[in-house]
C-alpha positions in Angstrom: 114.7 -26.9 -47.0 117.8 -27.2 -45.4 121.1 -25.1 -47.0 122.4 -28.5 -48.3 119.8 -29.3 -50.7 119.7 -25.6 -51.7 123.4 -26.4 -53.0 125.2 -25.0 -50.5 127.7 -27.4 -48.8 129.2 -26.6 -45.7 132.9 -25.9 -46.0 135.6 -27.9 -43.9 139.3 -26.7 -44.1 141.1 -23.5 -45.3 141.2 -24.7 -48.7 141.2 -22.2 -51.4 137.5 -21.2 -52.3 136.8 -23.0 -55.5 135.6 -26.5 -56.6 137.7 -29.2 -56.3 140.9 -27.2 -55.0 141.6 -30.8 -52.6 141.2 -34.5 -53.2 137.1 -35.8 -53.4 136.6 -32.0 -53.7 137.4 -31.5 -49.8 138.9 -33.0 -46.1 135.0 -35.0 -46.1 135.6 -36.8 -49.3 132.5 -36.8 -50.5 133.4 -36.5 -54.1 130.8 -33.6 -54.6 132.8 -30.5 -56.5 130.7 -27.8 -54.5 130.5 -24.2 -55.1 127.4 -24.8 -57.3 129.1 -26.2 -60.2 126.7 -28.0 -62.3 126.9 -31.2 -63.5 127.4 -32.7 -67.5 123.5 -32.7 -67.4 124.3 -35.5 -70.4 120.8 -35.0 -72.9 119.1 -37.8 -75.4 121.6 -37.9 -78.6 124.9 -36.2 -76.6 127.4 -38.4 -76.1 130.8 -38.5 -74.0 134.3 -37.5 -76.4 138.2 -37.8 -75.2 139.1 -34.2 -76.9 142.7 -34.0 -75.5 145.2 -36.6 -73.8 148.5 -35.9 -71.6 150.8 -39.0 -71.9 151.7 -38.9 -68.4 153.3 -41.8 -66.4 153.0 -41.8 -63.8 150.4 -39.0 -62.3 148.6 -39.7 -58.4 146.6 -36.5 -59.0 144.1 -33.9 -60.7 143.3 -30.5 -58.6 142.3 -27.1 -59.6 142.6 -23.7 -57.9 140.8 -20.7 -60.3 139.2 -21.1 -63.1 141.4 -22.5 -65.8 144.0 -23.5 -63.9 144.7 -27.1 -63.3 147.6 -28.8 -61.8 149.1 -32.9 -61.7 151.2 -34.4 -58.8 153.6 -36.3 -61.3 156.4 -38.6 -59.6 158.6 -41.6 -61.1 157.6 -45.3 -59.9 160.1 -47.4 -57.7 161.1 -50.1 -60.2 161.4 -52.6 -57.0 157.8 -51.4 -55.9 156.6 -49.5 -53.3 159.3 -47.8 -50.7 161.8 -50.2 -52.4 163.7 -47.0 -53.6 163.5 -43.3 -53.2 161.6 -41.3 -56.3 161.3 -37.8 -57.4 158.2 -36.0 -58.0 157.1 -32.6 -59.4 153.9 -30.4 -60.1 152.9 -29.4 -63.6 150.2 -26.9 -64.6 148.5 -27.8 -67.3 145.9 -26.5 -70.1 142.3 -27.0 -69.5 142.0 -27.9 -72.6 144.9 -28.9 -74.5 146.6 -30.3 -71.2 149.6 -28.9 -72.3 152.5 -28.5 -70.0 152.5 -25.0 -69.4 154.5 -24.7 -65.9 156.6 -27.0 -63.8 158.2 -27.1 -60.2 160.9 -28.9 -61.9 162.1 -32.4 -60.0 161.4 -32.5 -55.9 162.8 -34.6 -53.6 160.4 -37.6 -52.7 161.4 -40.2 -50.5 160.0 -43.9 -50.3 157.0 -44.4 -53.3 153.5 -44.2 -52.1 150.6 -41.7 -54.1 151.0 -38.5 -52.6 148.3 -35.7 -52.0 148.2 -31.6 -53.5 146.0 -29.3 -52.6 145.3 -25.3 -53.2 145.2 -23.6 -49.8 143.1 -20.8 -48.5 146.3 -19.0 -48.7 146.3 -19.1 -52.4 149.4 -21.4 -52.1 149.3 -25.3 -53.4 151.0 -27.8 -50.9 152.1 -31.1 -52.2 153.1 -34.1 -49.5 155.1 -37.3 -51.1 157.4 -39.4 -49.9 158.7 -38.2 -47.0 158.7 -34.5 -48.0 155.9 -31.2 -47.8 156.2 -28.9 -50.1 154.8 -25.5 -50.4 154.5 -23.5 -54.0 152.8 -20.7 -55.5 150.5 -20.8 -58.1 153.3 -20.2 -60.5 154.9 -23.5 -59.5 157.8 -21.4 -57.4 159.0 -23.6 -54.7 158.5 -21.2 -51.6 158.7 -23.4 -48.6 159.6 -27.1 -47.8 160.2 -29.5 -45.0 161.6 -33.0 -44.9 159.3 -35.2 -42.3 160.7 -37.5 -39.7 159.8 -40.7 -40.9 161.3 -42.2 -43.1 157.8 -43.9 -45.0 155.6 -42.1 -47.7 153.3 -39.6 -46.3 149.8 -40.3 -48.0 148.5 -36.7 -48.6 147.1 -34.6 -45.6 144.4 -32.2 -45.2 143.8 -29.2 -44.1 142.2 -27.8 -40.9 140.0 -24.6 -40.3 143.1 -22.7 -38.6 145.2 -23.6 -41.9 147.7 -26.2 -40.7 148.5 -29.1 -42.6 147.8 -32.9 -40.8 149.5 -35.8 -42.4 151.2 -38.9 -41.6 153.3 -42.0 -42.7 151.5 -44.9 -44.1 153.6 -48.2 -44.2 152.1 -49.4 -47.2 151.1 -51.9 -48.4 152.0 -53.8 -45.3 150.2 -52.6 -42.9 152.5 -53.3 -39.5 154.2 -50.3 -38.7 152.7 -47.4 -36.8 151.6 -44.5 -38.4 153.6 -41.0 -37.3 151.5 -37.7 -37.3 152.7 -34.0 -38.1 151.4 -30.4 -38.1 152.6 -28.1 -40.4 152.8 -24.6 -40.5 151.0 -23.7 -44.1 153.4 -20.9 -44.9 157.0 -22.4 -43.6 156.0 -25.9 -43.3 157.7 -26.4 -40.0 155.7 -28.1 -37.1 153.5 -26.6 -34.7 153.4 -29.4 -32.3 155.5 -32.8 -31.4 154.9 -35.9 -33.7 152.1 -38.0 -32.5 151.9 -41.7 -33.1 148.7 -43.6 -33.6 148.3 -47.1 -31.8 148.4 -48.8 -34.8 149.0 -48.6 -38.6 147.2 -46.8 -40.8 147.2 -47.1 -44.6 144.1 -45.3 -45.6 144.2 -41.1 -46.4 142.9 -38.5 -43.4 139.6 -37.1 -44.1 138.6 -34.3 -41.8 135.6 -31.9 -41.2 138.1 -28.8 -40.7 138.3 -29.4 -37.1 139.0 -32.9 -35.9 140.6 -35.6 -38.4 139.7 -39.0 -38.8 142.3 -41.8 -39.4 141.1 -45.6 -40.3 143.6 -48.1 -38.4 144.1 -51.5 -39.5 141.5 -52.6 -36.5 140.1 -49.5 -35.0 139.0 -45.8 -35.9 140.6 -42.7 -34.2 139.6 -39.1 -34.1 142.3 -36.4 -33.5 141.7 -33.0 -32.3 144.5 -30.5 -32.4 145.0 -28.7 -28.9 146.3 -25.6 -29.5 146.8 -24.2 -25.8 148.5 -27.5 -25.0 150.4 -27.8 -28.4 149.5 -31.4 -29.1 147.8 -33.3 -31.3 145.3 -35.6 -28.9 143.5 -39.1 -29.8 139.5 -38.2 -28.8 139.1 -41.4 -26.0 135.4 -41.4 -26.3 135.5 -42.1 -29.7 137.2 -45.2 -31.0 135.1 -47.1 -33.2 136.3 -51.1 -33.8 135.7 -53.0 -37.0 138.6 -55.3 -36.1 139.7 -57.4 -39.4 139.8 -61.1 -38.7 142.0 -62.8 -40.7 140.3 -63.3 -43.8 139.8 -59.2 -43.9 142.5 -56.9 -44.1 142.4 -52.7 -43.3 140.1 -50.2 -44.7 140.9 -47.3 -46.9 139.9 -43.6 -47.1 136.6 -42.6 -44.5 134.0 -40.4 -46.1 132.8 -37.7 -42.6 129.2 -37.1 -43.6 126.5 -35.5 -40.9 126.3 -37.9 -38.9 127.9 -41.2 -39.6 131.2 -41.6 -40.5 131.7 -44.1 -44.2 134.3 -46.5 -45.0 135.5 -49.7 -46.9 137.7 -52.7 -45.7 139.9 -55.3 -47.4 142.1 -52.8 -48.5 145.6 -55.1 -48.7 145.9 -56.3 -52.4 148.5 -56.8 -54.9 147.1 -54.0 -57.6 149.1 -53.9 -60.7 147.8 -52.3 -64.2 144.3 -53.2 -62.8 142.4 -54.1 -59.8 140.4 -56.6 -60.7 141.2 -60.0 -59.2 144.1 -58.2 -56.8 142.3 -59.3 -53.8 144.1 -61.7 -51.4 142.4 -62.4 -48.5 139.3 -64.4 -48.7 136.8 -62.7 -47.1 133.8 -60.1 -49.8 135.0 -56.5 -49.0 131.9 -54.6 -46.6 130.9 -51.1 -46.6 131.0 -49.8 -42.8 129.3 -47.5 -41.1 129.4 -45.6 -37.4 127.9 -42.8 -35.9 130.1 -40.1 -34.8 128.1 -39.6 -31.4 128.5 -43.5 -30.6 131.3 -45.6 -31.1 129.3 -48.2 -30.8 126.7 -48.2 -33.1 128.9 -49.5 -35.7 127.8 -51.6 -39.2 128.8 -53.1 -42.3 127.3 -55.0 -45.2 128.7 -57.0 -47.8 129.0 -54.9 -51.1 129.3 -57.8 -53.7 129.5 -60.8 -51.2 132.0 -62.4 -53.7 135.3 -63.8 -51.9 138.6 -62.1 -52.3 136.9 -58.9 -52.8 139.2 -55.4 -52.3 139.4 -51.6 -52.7 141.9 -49.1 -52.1 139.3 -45.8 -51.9 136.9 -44.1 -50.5 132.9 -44.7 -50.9 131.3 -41.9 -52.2 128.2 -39.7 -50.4 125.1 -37.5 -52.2 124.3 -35.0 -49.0 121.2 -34.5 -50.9 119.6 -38.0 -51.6 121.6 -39.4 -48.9 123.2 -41.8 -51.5 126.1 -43.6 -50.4 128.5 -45.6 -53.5 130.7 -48.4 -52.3 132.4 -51.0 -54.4 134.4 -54.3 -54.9 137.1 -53.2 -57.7 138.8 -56.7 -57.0 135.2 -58.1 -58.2 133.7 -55.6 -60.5 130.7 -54.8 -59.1 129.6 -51.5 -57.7 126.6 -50.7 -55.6 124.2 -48.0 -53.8 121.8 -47.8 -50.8 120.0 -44.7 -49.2 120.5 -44.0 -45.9 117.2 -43.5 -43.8 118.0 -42.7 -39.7 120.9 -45.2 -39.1 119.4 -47.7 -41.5 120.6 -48.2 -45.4 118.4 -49.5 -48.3 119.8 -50.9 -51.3 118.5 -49.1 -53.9 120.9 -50.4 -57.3 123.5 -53.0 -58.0 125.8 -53.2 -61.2 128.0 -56.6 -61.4 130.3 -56.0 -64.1 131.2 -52.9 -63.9 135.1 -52.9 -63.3 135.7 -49.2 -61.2 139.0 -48.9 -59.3 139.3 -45.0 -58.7 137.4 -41.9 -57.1 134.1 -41.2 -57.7 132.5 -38.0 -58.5 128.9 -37.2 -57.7 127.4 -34.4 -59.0 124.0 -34.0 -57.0 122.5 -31.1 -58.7 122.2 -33.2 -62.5 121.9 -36.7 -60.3 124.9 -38.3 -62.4 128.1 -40.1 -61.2 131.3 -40.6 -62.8 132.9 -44.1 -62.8 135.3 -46.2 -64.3 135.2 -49.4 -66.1 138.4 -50.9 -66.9 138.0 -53.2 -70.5 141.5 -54.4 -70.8 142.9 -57.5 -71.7 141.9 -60.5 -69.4 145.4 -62.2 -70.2 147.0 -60.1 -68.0 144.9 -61.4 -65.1 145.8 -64.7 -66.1 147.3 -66.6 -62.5 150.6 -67.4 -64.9 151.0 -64.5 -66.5 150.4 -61.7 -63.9 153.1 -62.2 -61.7 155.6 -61.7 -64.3 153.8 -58.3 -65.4 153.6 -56.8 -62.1 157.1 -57.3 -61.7 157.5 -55.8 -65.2 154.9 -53.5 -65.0 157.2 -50.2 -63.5 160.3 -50.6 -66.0 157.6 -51.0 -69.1 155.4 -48.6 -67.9 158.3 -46.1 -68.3 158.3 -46.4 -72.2 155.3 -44.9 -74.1 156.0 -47.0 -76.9 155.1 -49.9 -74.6 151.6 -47.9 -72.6 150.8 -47.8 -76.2 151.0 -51.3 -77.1 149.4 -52.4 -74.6 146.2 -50.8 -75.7 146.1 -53.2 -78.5 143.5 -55.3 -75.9 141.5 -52.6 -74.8 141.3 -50.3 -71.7 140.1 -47.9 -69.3 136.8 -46.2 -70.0 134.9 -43.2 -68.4 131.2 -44.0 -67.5 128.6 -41.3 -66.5 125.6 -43.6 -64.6 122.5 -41.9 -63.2 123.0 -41.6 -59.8 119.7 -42.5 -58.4 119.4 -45.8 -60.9 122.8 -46.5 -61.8 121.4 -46.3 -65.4 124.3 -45.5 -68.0 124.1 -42.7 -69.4 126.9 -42.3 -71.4 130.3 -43.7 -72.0 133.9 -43.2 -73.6 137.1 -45.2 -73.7 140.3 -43.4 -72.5 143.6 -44.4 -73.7 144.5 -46.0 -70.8 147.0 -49.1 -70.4 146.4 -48.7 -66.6 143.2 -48.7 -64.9 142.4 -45.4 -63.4 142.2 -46.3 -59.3 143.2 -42.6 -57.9 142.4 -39.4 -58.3 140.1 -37.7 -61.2 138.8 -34.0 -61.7 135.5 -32.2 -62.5 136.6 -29.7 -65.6 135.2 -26.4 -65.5 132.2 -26.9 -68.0 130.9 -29.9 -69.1 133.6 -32.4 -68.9 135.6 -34.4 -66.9 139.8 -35.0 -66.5 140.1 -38.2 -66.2 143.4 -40.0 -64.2 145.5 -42.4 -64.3 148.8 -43.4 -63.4 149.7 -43.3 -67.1 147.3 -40.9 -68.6 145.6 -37.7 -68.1 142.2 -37.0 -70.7 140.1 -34.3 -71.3 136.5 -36.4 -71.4 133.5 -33.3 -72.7 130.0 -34.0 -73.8 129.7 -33.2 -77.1 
């Protein structure tokens, strides 16, 4: 029996050495916590409570370092959109069970909007990237180190390599049409270790690497970088360049999930998202789950995920190493689906229409559950005559709790525990939520769950 199915996942990236210490629990994003944490393991007769809730707009993401310590990229929101105005953001530490405040960098400089990216680092450091900015603090929330990047876009989180340095880059988002920049940092003064490198064309989605090269979804292509370190550059490996090339009716992909031996990711990633997903999609073409090998850019794949037009997503798919379970969805169309991958081959296997999930999934392989969202809020607000107005709205009213609160007079977001083998639910809870939850969540450290938002944080436990 290999280690894998033992529990034992191979690490990627000098990461500090406890679950979840990065986004999707690590550089692979396979949304597995690692370090044999067990799952809920939700029984006959338990159920799923909300036992604390952090009113927190606006929030891009949950990570933790040792046990009992967890920390939230907070930021403001660009009233104009995204990188229509420069924002602040900040780093709170938080109770694990109260989420009380209990530690705060205090107000950073950001840059131009975009969801950032923290992470704990093998250092015993966190690093946030947002805006145009890296930041490096200890786990007291002391700034100790920071470094202000050379392009003038958000920088969409980075990750981390084996040898410690930081890989990031600019995403012109949502657009899609300028180039992205690369940079490597230094992990202790942040400064770079090699020249900027810039891609051939744009990329939107976040870097997922397995510790040693990284892997950056373009708008038409894939690229795989490998930092020289005798040369002192950052190089683009030639043999490997992997073309799903969007026609017109399909925009770019989002976040790639590095398994063993293919490489996973979603396209139609250009919508116009607001306090939910669902019906954001504008280009007319049902959003496909792709696949490559990573020993032949060539044997490339893709299959329809709802086959609904206007489909859309904005994250990764998620991957059990054990059952060789890969998750993709269709947030713009509410339906969710899983196949098992045999040789290069995958086999559907369940299929929930319905089911309205926006954010990252976690998969905990060792109880064979998965957590999901499934957003429940008002359908007025996706009405064609209304929406517009909201979105435009939606930053300067998101601002006022009295308003998030509201607006949960027609329902909202809800945490969903399915089985991950069946997609059978297993338990549910609704999270006061006036915005859908389409970034980044948390395993706690027992049974339960922090759930995310751009407007909330929750404590979800079985009980």
């Amino acid at each position: 029996m290999p280690d894998e199915a033992a529990g034992d996942l191979p690490e990627a990236g000098a990461y500090w050495p406890r679950p979840w210490t990065g986004e999707d629990g690590g550089p692979r994003r396979w949304g597995v916590p690692g370090g044999r944490q067990a799952g809920p393991g939700i029984q006959p007769g338990e159920r799923l409570e909300v036992t604390a809730v952090h009113d927190a707009f606006a929030t891009d993401a949950l990570v933790r370092r040792e046990p009992g310590e967890l920390y939230a990229l907070r930021h403001d929101m660009a009233l104009g959109g995204p990188q229509s105005s420069p924002v602040e953001a900040w780093v709170e530490r938080l109770d694990p069970l109260t989420l009380e405040v209990t530690g705060s960098t205090g107000r950073l400089p950001g840059g131009p909007f975009w969801p950032g990216g923290i992470a704990a680092h093998a250092n015993g450091d966190l690093h946030m990237v947002f805006g145009r900015w890296a930041w490096r603090l200890s786990p007291d929330l002391d700034v100790l180190a920071s470094h202000r990047l050379p392009v003038g876009r958000p920088h969409n989180s980075f990750v981390v390599l084996n040898g410690g340095e930081l890989v990031t880059k600019d995403c012109d988002a949502p657009a899609g049409r300028e180039r992205s920049t690369f940079s490597v940092l230094d992990p202790e003064t942040l400064l770079p270790v090699v020249e900027p490198m810039v891609l051939p064309e744009p990329s939107i989605a976040r870097l997922s690497s397995d510790g040693e090269s990284v892997v950056a979804i373009g708008t038409t292509m894939v690229f795989r970088l490998n930092l020289d370190r005798d040369a002192g550059r950052l190089v683009i490996d030639e043999s490997w360049i992997p073309s799903y090339g969007p026609s017109l009716e399909r925009s770019y992909g989002w976040d790639p999930v590095i398994t063993d031996r293919h490489l996973f990711w979603m396209d139609n990633g250009r919508n116009r998202v607001d306090t939910t997903m669902l019906g954001s999609g504008v280009q007319k073409d049902p959003v496909r789950l792709w696949w490559a090998r990573l020993d032949d850019a060539d044997r490339v794949r893709s299959v329809e995920i709802s086959g609904i037009p206007y489909g859309t997503e904005s994250n990764p798919p998620a991957w059990d190493p054990f059952g060789r379970i890969v998750v993709a969805y269709d947030s713009g169309n509410a339906v969710m689906q899983a196949w098992r991958l045999d040789g290069d081959e995958l086999e559907s296997i369940w299929r929930l229409d319905g089911l309205a999930h926006g954010g990252h999934l976690i998969v905990y392989p060792d109880t064979r559950e998965l957590v999901v969202g499934d957003w429940r809020g008002p359908a007025v607000m996706r009405n064609r005559a209304v929406r517009p107005a909201a979105r435009a709205l939606g930053p300067l009213l998101g601002r006022s709790s009295l308003a998030r609160r509201a607006a949960l007079a027609g329902g909202g977001d809800n945490m969903v525990v399915l089985d991950l083998d069946t997609g059978a639910e297993k338990a549910r809870v609704e999270v006061p939520s006036s915005i859908q939850g389409f970034l980044f969540p948390a395993p706690g450290f027992g049974r339960d769950v922090y759930y995310q938002s751009l407007s909330t944080i929750a404590r979800v436990a079985v009980v």
